[in-house]
N, C-alpha and C positions, 0 to 999 in steps of 0.2 A: 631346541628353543623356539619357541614361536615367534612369528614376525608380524609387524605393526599390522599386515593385512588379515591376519586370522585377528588376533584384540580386535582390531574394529571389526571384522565379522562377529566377534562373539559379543561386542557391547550392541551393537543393532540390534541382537536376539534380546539380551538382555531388556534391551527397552520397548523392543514387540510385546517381550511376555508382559513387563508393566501395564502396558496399553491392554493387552489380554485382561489382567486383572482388574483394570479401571482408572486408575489412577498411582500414585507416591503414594498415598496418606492408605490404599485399601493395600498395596504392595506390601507398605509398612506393618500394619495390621496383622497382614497373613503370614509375619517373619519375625523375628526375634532381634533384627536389625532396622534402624531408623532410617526413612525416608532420606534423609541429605546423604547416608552410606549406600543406598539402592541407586541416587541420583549419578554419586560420584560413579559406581560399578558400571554406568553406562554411558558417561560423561567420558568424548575423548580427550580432555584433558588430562585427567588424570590415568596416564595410560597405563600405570602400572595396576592398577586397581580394578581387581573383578569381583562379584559377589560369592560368596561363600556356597558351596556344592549345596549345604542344607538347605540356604536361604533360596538357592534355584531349584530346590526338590519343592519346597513350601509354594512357592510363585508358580510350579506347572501343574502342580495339583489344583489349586486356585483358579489358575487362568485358563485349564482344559488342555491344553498344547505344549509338548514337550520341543520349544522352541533352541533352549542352548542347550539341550541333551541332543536334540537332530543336529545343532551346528557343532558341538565336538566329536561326534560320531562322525560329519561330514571331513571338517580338517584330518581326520585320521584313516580318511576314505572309506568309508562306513555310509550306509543310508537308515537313519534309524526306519521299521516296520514294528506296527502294531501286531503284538503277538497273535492276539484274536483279528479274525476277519469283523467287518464294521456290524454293529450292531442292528438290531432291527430290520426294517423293510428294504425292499428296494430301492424305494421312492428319497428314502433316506443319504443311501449311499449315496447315490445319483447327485442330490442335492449338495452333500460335500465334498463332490468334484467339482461343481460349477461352483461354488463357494472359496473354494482354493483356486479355480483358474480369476475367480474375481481378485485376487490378494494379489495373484502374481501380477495381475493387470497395472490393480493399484500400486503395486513396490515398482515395479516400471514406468507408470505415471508419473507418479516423486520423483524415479532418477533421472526422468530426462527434463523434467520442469526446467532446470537450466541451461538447458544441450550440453551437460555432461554427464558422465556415469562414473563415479569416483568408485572406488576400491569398496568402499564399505558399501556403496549402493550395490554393486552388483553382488556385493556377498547378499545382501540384505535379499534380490531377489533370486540368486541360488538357492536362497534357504527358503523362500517363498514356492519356488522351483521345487524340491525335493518332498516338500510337503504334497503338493500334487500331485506327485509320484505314488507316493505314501495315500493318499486316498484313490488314487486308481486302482492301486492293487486291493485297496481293498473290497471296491465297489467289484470289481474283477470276481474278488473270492464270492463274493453276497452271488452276485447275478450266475456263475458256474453251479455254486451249489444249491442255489434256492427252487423252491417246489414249484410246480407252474401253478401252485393258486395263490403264490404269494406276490 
């Protein structure tokens, strides 16, 4: 059974990817479920209530980032990796490693704004964490394998 602090790790994702995709209203759009049902899914109010697997496969194709498929991978001691190494150039990779060490900055920023770091904040930057991971290795594979004229 899972515990209050995995929910709240997994509604933080859940409202990462929102923000990934834009907004409620483009959430809503890209899901077959209404904005106030995407709200609740990441609202810790209502703690029983997560968004549907479908509606979280629609929201990471959308928003580019497999944000609550990296955090249930994580709760079940998993690190999600992109099967393909990163696409494109070097310059690329490179750039979405500094791009993730910015997120983890900013989910760090947030948490400590009030001098505390509550439960869902540090999930929030474990999972900001793990993603940087996730683009190291893949910058890793680009820069091993790449031709010296690339």
């Amino acid at each position: 059974m899972m515990q209050p602090v995995d929910i709240a790790a997994l509604k933080t994702a859940t409202r990462l990817l929102v923000q990934d995709v834009g907004d409620l209203a483009a959430a809503a759009s890209a899901t077959r479920v209404s904005g106030a049902h995407i709200a609740r899914a990441y609202d810790r109010q209502f703690d029983t209530t997560l968004a549907p697997i479908d509606v979280i496969a629609d929201l990471e194709r959308v928003g580019g980032t497999p944000r609550v498929t990296a955090e249930l991978a994580r709760l079940q001691g998993h690190r999600l990796v992109s099967l393909v190494a990163a696409q494109g150039r070097m310059g690329r990779s490179v750039a979405q490693v500094l791009a993730g060490a910015s997120d983890v900055g900013a989910a760090y920023a947030r948490a400590t704004e009030d001098g505390r770091v509550t439960a869902a904040e540090r999930a929030a930057i474990i999972t900001e964490l793990a993603e940087l991971a996730a683009a190291v290795e893949a910058a890793l594979g680009v820069l091993v394998t790449a031709n010296e004229t690339e």
